[in-house]
VEXGU-750911 format. One record per residue (C-alpha): residue number from 1; x, y, z; residue in one letter. Coordinates in Angstrom, 1 decimal. Example, Ala and Ser with C-alpha at 12.3 -4.5 7.8 and 13.67 -1.06 7.14 Angstrom:
VEXGU-750911
PT     k        X        Y        Z   r
PT     1     12.3     -4.5      7.8   A
PT     2     13.7     -1.1      7.1   S
end
This chain:
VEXGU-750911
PT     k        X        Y        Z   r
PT     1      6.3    -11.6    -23.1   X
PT     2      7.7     -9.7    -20.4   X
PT     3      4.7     -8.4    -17.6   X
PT     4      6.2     -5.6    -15.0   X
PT     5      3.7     -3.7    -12.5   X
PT     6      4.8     -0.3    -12.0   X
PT     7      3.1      2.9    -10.1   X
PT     8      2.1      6.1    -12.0   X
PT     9      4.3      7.7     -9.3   X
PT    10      7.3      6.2    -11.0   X
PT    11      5.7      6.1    -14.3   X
PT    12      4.2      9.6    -14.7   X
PT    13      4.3      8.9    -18.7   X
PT    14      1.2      6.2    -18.1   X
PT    15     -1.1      9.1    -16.5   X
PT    16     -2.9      9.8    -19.9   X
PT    17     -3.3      5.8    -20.2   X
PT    18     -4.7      5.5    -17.0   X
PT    19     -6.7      8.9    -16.5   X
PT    20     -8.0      8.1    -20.1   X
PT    21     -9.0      4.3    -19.0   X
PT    22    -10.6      5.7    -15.4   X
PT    23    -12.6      8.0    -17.6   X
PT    24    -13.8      5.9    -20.2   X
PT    25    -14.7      2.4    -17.9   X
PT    26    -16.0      4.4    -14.6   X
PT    27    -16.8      8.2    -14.9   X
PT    28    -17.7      9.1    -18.2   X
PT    29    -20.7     10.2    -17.2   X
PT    30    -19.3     12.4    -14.4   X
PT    31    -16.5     14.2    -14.9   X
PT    32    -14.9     16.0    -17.8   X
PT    33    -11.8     14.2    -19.2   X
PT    34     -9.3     16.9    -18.9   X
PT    35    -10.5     16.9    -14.9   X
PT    36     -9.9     13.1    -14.7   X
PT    37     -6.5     13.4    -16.1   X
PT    38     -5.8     16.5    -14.0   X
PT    39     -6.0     14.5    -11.6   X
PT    40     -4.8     11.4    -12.2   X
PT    41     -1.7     13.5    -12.9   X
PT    42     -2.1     15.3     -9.6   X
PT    43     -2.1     11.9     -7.6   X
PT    44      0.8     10.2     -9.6   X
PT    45      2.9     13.3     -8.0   X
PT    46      1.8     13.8     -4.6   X
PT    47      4.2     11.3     -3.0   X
PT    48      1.4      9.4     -0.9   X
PT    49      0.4      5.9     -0.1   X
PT    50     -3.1      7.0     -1.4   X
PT    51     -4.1      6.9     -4.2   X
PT    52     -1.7      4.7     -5.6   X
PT    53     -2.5      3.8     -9.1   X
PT    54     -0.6      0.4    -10.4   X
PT    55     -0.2      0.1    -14.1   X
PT    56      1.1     -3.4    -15.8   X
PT    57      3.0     -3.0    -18.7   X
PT    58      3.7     -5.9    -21.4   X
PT    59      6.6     -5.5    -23.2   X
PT    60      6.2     -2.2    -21.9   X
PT    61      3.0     -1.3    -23.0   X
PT    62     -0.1     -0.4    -20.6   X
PT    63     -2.7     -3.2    -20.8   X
PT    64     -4.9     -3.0    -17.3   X
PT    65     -4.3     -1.0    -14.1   X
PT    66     -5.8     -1.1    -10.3   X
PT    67     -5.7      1.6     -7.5   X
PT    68     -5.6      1.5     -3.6   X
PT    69     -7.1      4.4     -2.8   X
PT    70     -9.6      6.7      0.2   X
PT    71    -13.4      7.2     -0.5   X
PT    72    -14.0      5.3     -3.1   X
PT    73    -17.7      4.6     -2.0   X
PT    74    -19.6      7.8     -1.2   X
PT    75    -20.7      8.0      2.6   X
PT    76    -18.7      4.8      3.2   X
PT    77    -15.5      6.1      4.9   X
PT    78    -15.9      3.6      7.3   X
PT    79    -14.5      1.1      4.7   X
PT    80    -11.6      2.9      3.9   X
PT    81     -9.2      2.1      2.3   X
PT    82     -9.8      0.5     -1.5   X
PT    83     -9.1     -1.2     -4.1   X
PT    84    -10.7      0.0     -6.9   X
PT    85    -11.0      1.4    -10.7   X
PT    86     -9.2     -2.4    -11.8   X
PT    87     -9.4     -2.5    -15.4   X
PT    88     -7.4     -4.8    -17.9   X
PT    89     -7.6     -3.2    -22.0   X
PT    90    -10.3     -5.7    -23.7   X
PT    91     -7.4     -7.3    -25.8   X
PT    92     -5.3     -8.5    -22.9   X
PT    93     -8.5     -9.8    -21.0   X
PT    94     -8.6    -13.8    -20.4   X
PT    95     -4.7    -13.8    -19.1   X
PT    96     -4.5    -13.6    -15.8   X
PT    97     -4.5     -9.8    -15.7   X
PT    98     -6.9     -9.0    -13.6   X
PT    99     -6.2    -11.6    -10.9   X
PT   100     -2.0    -10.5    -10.9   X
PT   101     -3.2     -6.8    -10.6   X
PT   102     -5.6     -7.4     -7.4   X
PT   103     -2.2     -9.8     -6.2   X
PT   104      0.0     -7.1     -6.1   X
PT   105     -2.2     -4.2     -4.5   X
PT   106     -3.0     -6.7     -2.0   X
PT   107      0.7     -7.0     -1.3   X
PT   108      1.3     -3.3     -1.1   X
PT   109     -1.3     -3.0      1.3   X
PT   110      0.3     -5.8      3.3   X
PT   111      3.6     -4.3      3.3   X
PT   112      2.4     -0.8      4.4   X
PT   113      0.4     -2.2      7.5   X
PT   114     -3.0     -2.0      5.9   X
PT   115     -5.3     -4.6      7.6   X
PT   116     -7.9     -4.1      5.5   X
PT   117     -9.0     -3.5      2.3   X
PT   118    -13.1     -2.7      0.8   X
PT   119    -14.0     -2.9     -2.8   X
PT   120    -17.3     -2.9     -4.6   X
PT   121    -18.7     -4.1     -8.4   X
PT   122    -21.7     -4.6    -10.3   X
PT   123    -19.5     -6.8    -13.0   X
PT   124    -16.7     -8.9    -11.7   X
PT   125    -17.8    -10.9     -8.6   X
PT   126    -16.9    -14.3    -10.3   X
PT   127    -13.5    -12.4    -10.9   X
PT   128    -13.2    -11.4     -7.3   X
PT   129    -14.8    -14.5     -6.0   X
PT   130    -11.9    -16.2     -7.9   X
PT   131     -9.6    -14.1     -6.1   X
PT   132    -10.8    -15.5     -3.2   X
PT   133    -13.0    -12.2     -1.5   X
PT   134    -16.2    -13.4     -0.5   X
PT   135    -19.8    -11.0     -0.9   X
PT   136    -20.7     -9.4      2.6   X
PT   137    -23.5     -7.6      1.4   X
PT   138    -25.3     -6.0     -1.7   X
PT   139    -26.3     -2.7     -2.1   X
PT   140    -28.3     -0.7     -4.9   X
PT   141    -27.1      2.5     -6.7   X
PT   142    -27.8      4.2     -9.8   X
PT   143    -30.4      1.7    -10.8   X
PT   144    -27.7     -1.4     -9.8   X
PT   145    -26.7     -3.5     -7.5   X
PT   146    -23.0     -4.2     -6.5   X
PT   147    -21.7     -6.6     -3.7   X
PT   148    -19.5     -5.8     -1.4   X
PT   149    -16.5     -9.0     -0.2   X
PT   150    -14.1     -9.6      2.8   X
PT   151    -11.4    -11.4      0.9   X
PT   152    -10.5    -14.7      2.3   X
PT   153     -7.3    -15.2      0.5   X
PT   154     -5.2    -12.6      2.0   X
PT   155     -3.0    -12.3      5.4   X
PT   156     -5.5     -9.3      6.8   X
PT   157     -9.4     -9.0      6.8   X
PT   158    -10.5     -7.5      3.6   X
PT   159    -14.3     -6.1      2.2   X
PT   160    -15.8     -6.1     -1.1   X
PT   161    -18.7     -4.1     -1.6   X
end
């Protein structure tokens, strides 16, 4: 089993994956899927830090993904910039995934000078927790309530909402 991490930007062949996995796990309910991959496709090209979309690949296949990214809470610029949108394919859940994808966005942030990162779930804060961010607050939207974490784990000061 051979596990690589790789960004759309060099990858623009995983956009469908990813657009198609955004889509499905976190705005299905939003936004048309021909918009999502539009713009997933968009990003992937533009050059910029952010968004950043990080794909790993097993054996070369796409199997979970994770983005650093601007606005990903609406009204909260404040707590720019992200991590968000991490998502590991159901049949590659249970390995580690999930924790090795929030490990390397953390160290792209590091090594472009980002001192802080925000995130925010409804679902994973045992996974996050694990990855050593810590809850700062809670917050209700759309009928649930996510937490928000400053991660303890890493070199710089980091929020999960």
């Amino acid at each position: 089993m051979t596990i690589t991490i790789v960004s759309t930007a060099d990858r623009p062949d995983l956009v469908t994956t990813t657009g198609t996995w955004r889509w499905e796990e976190f705005v299905k309910d939003g936004m048309e899927l021909s918009e999502i991959l539009r713009l997933e496709a968009e990003c992937a090209s533009n050059g910029a830090l952010m968004p950043t979309v990080l794909v790993m690949l097993d054996e070369q296949r796409p199997v979970g993904m994770v983005a650093l990214c601007l606005d990903d809470l609406e009204g909260r610029p404040d707590l720019n910039p992200w991590l968000a949108e991490l998502y590991v394919d159901p049949a590659h859940r249970g390995k580690g995934h999930a924790l090795r994808l929030i490990e390397e966005l953390e160290a792209l942030a590091r090594s472009s000078d980002i001192e802080r990162l925000s995130l925010y779930t409804s679902t994973a804060q045992g996974l996050y927790s694990l990855a050593g961010w810590t809850t700062t607050e809670t917050f209700e939207r759309r009928g649930k309530t996510f937490s928000h974490f400053p991660s303890c784990r890493s070199t710089y000061s980091c929020i999960l909402l």
